[in-house]
Structures are given as structure tokens and as C-alpha cells.
C-alpha positions in Angstrom: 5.3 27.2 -2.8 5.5 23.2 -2.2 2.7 20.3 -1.9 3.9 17.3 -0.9 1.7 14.5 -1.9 2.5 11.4 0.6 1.1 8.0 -0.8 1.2 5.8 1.9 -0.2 2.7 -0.5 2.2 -0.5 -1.0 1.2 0.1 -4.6 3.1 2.1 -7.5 -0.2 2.8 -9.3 -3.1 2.3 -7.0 -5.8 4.1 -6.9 -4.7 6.5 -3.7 -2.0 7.4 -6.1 -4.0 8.0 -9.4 -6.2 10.5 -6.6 -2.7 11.9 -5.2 -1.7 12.4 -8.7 -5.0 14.2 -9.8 -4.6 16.5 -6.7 -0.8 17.4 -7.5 -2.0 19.1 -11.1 -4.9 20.9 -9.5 -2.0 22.1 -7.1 0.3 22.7 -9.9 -2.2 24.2 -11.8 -2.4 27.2 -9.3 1.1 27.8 -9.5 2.6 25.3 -7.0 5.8 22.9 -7.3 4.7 19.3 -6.6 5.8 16.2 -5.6 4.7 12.7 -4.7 6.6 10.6 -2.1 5.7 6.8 -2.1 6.0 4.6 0.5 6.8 1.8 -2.4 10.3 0.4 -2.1 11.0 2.2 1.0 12.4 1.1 4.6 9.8 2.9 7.3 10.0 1.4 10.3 7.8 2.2 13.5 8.5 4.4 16.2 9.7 2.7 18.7 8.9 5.0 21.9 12.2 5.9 23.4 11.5 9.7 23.4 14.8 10.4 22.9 14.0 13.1 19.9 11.8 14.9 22.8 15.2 15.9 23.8 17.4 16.0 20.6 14.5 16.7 18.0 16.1 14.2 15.8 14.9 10.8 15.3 17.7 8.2 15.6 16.3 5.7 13.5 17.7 6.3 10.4 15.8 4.6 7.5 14.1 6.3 4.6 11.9 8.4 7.0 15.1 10.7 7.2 14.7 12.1 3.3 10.8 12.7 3.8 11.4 14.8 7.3 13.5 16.4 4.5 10.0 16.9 2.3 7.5 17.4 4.7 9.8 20.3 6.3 10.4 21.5 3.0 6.7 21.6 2.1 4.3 24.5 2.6 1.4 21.6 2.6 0.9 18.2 2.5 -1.7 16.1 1.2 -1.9 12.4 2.9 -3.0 9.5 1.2 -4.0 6.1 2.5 -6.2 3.1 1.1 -7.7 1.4 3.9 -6.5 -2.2 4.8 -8.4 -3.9 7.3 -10.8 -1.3 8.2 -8.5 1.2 8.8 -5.1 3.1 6.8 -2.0 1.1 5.7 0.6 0.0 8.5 2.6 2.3 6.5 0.8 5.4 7.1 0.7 5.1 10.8 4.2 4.8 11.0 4.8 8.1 8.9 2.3 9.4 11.7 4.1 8.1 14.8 7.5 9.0 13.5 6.7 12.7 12.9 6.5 13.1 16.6 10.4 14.2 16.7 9.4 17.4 14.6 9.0 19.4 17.3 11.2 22.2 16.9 10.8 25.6 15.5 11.8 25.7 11.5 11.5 22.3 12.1 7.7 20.8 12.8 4.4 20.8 10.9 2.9 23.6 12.1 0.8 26.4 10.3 1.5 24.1 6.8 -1.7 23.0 5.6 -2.8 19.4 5.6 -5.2 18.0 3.3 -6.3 13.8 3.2 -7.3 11.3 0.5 -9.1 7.8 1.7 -9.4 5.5 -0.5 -11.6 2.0 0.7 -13.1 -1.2 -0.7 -15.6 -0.8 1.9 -15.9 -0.3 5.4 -12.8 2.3 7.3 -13.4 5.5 5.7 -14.7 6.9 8.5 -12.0 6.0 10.8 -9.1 6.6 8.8 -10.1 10.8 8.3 -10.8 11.1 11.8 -7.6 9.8 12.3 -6.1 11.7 10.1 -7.9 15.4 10.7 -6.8 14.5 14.7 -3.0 14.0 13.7 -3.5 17.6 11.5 -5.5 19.2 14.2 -2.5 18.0 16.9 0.4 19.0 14.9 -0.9 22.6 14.3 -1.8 22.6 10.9 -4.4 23.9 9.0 -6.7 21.2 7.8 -7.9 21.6 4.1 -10.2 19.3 2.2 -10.6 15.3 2.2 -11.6 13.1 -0.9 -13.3 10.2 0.5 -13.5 7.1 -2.1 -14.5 3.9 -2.7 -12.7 1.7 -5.1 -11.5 -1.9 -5.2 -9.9 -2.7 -8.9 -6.6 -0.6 -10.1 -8.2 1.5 -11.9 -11.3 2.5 -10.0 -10.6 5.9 -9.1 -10.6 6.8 -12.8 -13.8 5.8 -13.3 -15.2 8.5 -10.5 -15.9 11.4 -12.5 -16.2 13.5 -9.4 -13.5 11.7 -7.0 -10.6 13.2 -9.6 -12.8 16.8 -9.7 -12.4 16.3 -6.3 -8.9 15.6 -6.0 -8.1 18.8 -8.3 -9.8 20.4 -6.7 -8.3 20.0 -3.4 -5.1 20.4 -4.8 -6.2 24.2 -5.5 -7.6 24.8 -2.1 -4.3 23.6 -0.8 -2.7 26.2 -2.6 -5.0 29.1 -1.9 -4.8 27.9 2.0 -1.1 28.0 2.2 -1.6 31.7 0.4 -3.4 32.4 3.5 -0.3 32.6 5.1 -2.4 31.0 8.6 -0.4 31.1 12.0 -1.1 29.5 15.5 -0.2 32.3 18.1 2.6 31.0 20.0 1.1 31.1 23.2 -0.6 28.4 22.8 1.6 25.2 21.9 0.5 21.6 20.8 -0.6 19.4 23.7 0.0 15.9 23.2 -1.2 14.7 26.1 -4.4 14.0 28.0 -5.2 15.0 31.5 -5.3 11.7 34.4 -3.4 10.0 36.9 -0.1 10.7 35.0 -0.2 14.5 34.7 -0.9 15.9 38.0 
């Protein structure tokens, strides 16, 4: 079994990635292989809307977002971490979002892995960043696990919250004991990306 820990912070040692960290040894406590991808140092650019993967189900950008379609298909769950910037998650972690829309095949997508979400905010976005979040985990089929919501604004903040990192452990365990739950959406009824107006008659 595999969690995959995604820190979307521009930081090498923020506090998103002292809570992804913390959540990787609950995980690995369990019995699970871990790893942390980090956004730091890497080329991620934005979908760019040509829809072209719709029919190839391979994105042709190729930057770094190649190895972690890699990860994330590799995984068994994946825990997403954001700080917020400007009231809402990093630049970086919406284009991880928007760019996992050409995994969309069978053996090849998100679905039935189980998806678990660490915020972490100086103040105000918290809110907005899960729901975000538990929408993209709801859309892609997976089954949502646990959030740890935080508040921090120096490095080393999240150290300091006794319960954030018992938190964080502890989601990394319910990851674990999810994915053993072996969970599966029946076939018959596939993802809908789309609402219902003037365009889908």
C-alpha cells in the first residue's frame, strides 16, 4: 500500500509540510510505504483547456506534472496539502487540480483511492480551500478521508499545535485503514463533470 503526500507549499519546510510529514508516519506507522512530492523546485504549469487528453488521456504538456501522474496513479491514497495564499490554496495546488483532469481512464484515474486534505492558514481561507478540495475528491471518485484544518503563520507553527500533528498522525492512519476498505464506485455510475444548462441539452 502507498500514501502519497502532495505539498503544494512554495516552501521546503513550511508548516503544510511539517503537517504532511507528521501524517506520512502515522501512515507508515500502520504499515504503509510513504512519500512526499513537493511542489518546490518544480515546473507545473496550468492547464491550458485544449481538451485534447479527453480524447488521448494523456496530457501534452510535459513538465514535472508527468512524474506525479506517475505517483498519484501509483498511490492507493493521497493526502493534499495547501497553505492558503490570499484567502484561498497556492497557485500551485490548483494547477495540480486542473491538470489531473486527463486521468480519465481506467488503471489510469483517481478513482476509489482515498483522498485526505491538510489546510494550513494565517487567517481567513480555511473554509474555502477544503470545500474546494473535498469537491475535487468527491468529483474524481474518491473516497474522502479526514482534513486537518490549521492556523499558523511563523515556520515553525505547526509544531507548536499539540493537537494539529495528533491530528495529522492520525489521519495518516485513517488513510490507511480506508484504503484497507478496499471501497469501489459501481461502474454504472461515472463522474459527471458537468452541470446541466443551455450547453447540455
Amino acid at each position: 500500500m502507498k500514501i502519497l503526500g502532495i505539498s503544494c507549499s512554495p516552501r521546503k519546510k513550511g508548516n503544510t509540510v511539517t503537517l504532511l510529514e507528521e501524517a506520512l508516519k502515522g501512515a507508515l506507522e500502520y504499515g504503509a510505504e510513504t512519500e512526499l512530492f513537493s511542489v518546490v523546485g518544480k515546473d507545473i504549469r496550468g492547464c491550458d483547456g485544449c481538451y485534447s487528453c479527453m480524447a488521448t488521456g494523456e496530457c501534452y504538456i510535459q513538465d514535472d506534472m508527468q512524474s506525479l501522474y506517475e505517483k498519484l496513479i501509483g498511490a492507493d491514497g493521497v493526502i493534499f496539502g495547501s497553505p492558503i495564499y490570499y484567502y484561498g490554496m497556492t497557485a500551485q495546488a490548483k494547477a495540480i487540480m486542473d491538470r489531473t483532469f486527463s486521468l480519465n481512464r481506467p488503471g489510469k484515474s483517481l478513482a476509489n483511492k482515498v483522498g485526505g486534505v491538510i489546510i494550513v492558514a494565517g487567517s481567513l481561507g480555511l473554509i474555502d480551500a477544503l470545500k474546494n478540495y473535498y469537491f475535487f475528491i468527491t468529483v474524481q471518485r474518491m473516497l474522502p478521508a479526514n482534513f486537518v484544518a490549521a492556523y499558523g503563520t511563523q515556520k515553525r507553527d505547526a509544531k507548536k499545535l499539540e493537537k494539529g500533528m495528533q491530528a495529522a498522525f492520525m489521519l495518516g492512519k485513517e488513510m490507511v485503514v480506508l484504503v484497507n476498505k478496499k471501497f469501489e464506485f459501481p461502474n454504472e455510475f461515472p463522474r459527471n463533470f458537468f452541470g446541466f444548462g443551455t450547453h447540455t441539452h
